[in-house]
Rosetta silent file (secondary structure, phi, psi, omega in degrees, C-alpha in Angstrom):
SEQUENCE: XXXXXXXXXXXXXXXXXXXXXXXXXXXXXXXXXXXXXXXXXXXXXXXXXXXXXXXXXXXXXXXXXXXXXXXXXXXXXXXXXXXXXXXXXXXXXXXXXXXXXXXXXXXXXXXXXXXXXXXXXXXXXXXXXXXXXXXXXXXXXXXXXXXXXXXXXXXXXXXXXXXXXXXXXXXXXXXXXXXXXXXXXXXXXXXXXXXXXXXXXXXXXX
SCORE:     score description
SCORE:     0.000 S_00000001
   1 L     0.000  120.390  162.031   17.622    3.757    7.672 S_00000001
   2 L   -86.849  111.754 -159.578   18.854    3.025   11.188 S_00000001
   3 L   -79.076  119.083  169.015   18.727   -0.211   12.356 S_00000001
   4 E   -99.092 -176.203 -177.590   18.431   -1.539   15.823 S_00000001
   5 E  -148.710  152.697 -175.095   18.820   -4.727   17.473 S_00000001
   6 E  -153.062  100.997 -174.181   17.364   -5.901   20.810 S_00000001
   7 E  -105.244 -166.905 -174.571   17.231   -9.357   22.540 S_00000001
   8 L  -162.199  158.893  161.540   15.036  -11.182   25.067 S_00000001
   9 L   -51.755  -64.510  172.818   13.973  -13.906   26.458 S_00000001
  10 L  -112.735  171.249 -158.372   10.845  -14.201   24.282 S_00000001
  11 H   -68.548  -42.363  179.341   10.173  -11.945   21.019 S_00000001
  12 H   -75.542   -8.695  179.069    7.931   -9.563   23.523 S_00000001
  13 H  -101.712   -9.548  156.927   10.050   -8.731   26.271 S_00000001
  14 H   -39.164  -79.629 -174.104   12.455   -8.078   22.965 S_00000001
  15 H   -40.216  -57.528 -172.593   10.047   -5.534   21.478 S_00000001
  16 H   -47.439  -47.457  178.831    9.348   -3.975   25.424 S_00000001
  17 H   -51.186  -44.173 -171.803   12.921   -3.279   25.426 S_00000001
  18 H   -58.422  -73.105 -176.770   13.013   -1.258   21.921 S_00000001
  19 H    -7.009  -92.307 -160.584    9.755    0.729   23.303 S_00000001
  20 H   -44.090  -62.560 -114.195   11.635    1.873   26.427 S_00000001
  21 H   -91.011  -33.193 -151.030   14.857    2.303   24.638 S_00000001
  22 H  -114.098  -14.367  174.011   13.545    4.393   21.645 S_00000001
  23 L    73.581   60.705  172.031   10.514    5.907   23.449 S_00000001
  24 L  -136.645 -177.031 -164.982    7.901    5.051   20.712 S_00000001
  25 L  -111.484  167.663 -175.744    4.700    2.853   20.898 S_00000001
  26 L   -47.723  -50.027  177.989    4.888   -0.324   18.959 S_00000001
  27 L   -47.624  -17.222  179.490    2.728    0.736   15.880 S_00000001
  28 L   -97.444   48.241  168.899    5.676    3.134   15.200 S_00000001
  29 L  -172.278  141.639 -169.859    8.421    0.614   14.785 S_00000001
  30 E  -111.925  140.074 -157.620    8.429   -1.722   11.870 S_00000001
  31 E  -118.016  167.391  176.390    9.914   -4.885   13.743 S_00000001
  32 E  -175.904  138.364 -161.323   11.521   -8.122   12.574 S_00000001
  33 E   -94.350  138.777 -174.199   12.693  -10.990   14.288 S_00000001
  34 L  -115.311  -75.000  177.008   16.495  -11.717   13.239 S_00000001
  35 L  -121.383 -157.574  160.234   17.077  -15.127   15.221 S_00000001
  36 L  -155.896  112.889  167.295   16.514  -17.763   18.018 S_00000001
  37 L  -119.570  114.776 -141.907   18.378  -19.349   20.238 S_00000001
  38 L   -79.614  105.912  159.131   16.947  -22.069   21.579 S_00000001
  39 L   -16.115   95.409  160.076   17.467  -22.851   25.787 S_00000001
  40 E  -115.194  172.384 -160.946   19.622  -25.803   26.770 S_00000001
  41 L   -56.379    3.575  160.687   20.739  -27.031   30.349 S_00000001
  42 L  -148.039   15.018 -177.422   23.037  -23.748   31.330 S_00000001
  43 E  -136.548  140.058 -173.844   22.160  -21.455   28.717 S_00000001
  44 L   -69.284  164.231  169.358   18.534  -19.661   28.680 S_00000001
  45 L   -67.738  158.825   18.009   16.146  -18.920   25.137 S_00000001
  46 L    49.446   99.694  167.977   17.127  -15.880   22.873 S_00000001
  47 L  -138.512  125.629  161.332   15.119  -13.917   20.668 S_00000001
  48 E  -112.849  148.519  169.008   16.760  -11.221   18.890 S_00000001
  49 E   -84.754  151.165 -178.159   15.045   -8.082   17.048 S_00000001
  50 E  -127.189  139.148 -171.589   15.707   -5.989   14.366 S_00000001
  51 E  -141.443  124.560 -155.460   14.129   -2.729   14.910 S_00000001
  52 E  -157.196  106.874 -162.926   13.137    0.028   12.499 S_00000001
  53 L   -76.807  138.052 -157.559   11.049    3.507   13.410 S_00000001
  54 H   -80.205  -25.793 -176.374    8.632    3.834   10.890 S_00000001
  55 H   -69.967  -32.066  172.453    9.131    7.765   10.243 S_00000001
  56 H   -81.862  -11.190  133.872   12.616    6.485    8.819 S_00000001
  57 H   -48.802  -89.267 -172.478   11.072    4.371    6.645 S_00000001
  58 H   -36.686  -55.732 -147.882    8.675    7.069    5.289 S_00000001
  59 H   -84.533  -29.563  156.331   11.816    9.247    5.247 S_00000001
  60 H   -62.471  -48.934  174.792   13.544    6.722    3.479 S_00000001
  61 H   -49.603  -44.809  174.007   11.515    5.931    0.637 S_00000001
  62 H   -52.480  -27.275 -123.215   11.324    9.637   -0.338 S_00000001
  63 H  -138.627  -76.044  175.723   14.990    9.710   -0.551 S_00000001
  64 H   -17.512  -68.716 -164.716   15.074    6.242   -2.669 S_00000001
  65 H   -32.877  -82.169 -174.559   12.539    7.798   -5.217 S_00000001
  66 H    -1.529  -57.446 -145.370   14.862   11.032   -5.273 S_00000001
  67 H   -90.644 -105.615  179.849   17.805    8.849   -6.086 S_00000001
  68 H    -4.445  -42.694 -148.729   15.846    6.408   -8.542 S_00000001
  69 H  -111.752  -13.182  143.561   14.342    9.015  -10.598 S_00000001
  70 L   -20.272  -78.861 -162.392   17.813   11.024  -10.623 S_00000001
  71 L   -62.221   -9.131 -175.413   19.098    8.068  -12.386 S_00000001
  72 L  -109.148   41.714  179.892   16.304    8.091  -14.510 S_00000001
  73 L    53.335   29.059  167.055   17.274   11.246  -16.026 S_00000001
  74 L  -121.867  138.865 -177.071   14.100   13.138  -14.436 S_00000001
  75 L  -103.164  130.158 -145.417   14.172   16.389  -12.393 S_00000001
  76 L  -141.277  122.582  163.920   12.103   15.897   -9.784 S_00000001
  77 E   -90.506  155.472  162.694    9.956   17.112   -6.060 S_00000001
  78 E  -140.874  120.535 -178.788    8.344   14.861   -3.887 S_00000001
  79 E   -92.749  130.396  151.042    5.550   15.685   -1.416 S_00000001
  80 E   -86.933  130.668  176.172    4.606   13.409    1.478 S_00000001
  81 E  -130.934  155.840  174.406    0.865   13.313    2.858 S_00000001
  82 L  -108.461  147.997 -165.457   -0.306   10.773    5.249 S_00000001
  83 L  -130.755   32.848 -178.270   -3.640    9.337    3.947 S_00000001
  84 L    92.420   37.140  171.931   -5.723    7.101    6.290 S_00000001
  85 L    74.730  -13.584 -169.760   -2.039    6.167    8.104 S_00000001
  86 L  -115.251  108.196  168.961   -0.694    5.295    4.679 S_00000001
  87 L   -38.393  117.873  175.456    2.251    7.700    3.366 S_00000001
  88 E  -107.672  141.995 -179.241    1.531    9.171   -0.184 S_00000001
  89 E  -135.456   94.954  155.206    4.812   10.612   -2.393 S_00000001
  90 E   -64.010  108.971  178.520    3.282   13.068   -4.884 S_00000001
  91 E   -72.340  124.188  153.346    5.818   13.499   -7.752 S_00000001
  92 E  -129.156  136.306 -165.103    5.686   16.632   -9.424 S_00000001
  93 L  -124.718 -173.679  165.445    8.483   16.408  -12.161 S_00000001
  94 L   -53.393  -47.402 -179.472    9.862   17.505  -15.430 S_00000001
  95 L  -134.645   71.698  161.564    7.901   15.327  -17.498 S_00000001
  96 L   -51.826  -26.068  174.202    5.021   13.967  -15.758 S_00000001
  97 L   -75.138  -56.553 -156.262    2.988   12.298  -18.846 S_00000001
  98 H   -67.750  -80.010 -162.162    6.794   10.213  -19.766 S_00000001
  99 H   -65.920   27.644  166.180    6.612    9.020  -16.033 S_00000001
 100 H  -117.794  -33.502 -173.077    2.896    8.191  -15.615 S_00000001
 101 L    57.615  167.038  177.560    3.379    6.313  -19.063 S_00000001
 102 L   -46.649   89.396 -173.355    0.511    4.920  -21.022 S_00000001
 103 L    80.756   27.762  173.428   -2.822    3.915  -18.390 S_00000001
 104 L    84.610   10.415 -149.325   -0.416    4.453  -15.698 S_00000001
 105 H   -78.309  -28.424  173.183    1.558    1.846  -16.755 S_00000001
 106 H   -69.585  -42.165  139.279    5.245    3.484  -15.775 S_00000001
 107 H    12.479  -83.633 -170.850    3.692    4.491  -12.852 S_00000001
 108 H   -71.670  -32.738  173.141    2.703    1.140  -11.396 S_00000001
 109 H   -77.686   -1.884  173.847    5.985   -0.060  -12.596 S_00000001
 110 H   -86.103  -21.464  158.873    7.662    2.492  -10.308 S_00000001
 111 H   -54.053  -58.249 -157.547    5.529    1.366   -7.326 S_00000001
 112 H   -83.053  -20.874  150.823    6.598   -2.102   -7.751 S_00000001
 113 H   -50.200  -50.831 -174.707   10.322   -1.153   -8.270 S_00000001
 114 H   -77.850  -33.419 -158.212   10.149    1.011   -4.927 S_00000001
 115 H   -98.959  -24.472  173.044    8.106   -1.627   -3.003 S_00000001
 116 H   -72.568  -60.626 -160.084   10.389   -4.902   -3.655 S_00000001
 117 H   -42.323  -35.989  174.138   13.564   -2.617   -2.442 S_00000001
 118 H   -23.030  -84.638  159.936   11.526   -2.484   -0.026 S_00000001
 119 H   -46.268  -59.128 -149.733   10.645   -5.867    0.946 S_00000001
 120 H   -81.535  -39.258 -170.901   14.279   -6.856    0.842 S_00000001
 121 H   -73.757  -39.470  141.456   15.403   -4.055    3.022 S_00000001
 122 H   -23.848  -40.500 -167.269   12.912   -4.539    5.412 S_00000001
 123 L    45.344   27.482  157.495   12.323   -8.300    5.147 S_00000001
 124 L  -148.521 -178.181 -159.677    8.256   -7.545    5.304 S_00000001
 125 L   -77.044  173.466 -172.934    5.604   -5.473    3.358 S_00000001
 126 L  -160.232  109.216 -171.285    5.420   -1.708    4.067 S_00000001
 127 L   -87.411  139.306  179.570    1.860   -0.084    2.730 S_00000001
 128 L  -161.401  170.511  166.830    2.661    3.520    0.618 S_00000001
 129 E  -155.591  137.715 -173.520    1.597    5.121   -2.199 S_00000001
 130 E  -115.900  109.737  162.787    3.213    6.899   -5.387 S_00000001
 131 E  -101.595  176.564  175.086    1.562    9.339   -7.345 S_00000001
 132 E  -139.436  116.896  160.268    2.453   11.669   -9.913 S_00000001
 133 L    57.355   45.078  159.841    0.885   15.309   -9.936 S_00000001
 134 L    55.884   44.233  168.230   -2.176   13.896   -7.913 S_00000001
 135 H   -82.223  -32.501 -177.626   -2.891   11.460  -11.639 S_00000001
 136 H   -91.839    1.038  172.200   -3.616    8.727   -9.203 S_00000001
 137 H   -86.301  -34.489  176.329   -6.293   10.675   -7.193 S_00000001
 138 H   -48.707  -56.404 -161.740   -7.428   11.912  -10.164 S_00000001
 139 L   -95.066  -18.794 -172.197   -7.939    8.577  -11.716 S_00000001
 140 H   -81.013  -37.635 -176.882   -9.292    6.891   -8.187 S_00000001
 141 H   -71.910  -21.411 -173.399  -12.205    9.767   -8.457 S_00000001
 142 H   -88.793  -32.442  171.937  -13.087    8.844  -12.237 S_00000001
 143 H   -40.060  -54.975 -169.300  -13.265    5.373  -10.798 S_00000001
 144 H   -62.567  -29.019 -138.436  -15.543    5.866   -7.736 S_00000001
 145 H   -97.672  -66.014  166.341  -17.409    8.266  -10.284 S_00000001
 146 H   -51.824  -45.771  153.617  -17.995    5.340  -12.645 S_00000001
 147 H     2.266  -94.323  163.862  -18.797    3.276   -9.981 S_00000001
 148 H   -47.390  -65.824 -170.780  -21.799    5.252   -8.758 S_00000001
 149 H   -57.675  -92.092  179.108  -22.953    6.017  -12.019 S_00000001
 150 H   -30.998  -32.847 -169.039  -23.480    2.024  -13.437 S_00000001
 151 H   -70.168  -48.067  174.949  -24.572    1.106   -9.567 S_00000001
 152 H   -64.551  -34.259  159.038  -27.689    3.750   -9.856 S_00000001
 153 H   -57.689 -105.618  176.520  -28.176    2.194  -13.677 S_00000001
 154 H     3.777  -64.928 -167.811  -28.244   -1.267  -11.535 S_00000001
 155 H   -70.900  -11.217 -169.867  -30.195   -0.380   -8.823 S_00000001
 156 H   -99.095  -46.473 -158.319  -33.034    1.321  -11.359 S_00000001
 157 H   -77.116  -35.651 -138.934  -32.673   -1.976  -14.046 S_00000001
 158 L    39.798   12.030  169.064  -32.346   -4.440  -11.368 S_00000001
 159 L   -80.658  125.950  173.981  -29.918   -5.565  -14.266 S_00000001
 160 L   -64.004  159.383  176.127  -26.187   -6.653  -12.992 S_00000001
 161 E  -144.310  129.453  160.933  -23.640   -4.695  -15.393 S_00000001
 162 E   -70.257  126.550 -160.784  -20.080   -5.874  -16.162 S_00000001
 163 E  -105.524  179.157  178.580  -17.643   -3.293  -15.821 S_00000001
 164 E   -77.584  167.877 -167.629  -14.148   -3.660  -18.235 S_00000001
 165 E   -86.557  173.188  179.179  -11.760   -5.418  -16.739 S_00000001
 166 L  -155.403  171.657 -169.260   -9.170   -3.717  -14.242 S_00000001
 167 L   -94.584 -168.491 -144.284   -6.028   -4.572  -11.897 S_00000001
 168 L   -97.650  -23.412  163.402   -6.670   -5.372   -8.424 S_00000001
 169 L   -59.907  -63.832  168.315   -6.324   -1.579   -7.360 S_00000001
 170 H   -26.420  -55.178 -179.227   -8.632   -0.364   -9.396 S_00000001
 171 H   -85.908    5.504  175.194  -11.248   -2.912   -8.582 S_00000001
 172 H  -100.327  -36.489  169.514  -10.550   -2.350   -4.906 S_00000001
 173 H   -42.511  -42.340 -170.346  -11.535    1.491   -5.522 S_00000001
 174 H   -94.276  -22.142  154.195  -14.747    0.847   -6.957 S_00000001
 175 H   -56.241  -19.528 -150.679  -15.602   -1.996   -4.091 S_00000001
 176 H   -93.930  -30.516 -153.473  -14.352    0.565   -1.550 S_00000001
 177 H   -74.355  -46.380  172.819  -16.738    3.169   -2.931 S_00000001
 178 H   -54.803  -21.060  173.773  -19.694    0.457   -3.222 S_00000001
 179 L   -45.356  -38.037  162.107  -19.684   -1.003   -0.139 S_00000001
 180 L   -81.262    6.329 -129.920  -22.291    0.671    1.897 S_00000001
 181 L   -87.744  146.220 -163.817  -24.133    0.990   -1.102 S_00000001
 182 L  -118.955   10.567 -150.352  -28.112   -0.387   -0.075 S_00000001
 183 L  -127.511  -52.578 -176.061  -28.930   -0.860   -3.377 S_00000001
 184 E  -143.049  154.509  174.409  -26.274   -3.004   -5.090 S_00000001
 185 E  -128.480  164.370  175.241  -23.953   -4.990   -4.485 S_00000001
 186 E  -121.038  134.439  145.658  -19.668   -5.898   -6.325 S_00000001
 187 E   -93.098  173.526  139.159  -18.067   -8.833   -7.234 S_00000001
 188 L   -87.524 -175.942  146.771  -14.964   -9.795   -8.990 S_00000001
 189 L  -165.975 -168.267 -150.598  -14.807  -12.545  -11.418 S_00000001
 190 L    57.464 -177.083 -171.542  -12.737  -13.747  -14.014 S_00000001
 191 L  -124.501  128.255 -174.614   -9.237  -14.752  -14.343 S_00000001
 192 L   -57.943  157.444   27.402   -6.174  -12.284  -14.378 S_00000001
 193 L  -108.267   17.789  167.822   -4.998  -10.096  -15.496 S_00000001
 194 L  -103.156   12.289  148.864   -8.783   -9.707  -17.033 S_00000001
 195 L     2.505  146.620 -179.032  -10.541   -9.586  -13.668 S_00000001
 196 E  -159.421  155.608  156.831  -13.362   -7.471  -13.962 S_00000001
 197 E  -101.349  145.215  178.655  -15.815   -6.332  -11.588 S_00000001
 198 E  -122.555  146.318 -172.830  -19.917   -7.154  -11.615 S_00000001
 199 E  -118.336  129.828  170.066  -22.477   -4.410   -9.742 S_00000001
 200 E  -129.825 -175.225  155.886  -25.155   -6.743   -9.177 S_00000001
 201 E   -76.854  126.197 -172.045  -28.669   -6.128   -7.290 S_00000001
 202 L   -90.019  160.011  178.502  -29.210   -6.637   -4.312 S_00000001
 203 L   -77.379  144.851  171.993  -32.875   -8.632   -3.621 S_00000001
 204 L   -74.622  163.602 -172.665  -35.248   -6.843   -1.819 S_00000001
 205 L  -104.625 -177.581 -166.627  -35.883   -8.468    1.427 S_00000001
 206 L   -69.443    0.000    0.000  -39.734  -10.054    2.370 S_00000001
């Protein structure tokens, strides 16, 4: 990833500089402030920048995996899709089942492997997503699918129903599905890692 650096009088006439220099609009540069130096009686404020075009970030991260899953003995493609602005890296490998592991569990640990390198290289968050052989699209659709199905029990019962518990993705899929929903409404409750979501009713109004 190539890093720039840019200063300014204040953090925004920093940033104005990268723009012009690099031609891009802000959302396409992942930014970071590297210091300040603070104005005294002959020397002016300081802000310096760190500057980092966001397609080399997506183009990095492919090229981590690559490496990473090299080392992990696995032969391996990776497709990039953009998704609602957020870069998806579809794996399709030798042994897809060994890397998705049991409920997804190697999976999620390779997200969380890829997204702390991340963090550090970066010094802030960077939203992606890692599938394998479209398993996590797969598995977002059985969600939404369950979802729907208990919400239409719910909305027929006017009984709330407890769903099993799930990890914070998981439960954001089936609020994301549920939201508009006119009928019911989701909580969370509980305490992790057994979170769980409740479909409750909504009251009719007077």
């Amino acid at each position: 990833m190539e890093k720039h650096k840019y200063t300014g009088k204040t953090k925004e006439e920093a940033i104005q500089a990268a723009k012009i220099d690099i031609e891009e609009t802000e959302d396409n540069l992942i930014i970071k402030e590297v210091s300040e130096t603070k104005g005294g009686l002959f020397k002016s404020k300081k802000v310096e920048i760190e500057v980092i075009e966001r397609r080399e970030v997506v183009k990095y991260i492919k090229e981590y995996l690559q490496k990473l899953l090299k080392n992990l003995g696995f032969e391996a493609n990776i497709e990039i899709k953009n998704k609602e602005e957020v870069p998806t890296y579809t794996i399709y490998s030798d042994n897809d089942a060994l890397l998705i592991g049991k409920n997804g569990k190697n999976l999620k640990a390779l997200s969380i492997v890829t997204s702390q390198h991340l963090n550090t290289e970066l010094g802030k968050t960077f939203k992606f997503i890692i599938d394998i052989n479209s398993y996590k699209e797969k598995h977002d659709k059985q969600l939404e699918a369950l979802g729907r199905r208990v919400a239409r029990e719910v909305a027929k019962t006017g009984i709330e129903a407890k769903l099993d518990s799930m990890n914070s993705y998981e439960r954001r899929v089936i609020h994301n599905a549920l939201t508009n929903n006119k009928k019911v409404y989701t909580e969370s409750e509980g305490e992790e890692p057994n979170r769980y979501i409740v479909i409750k009713p909504k009251k009719e109004e007077e």
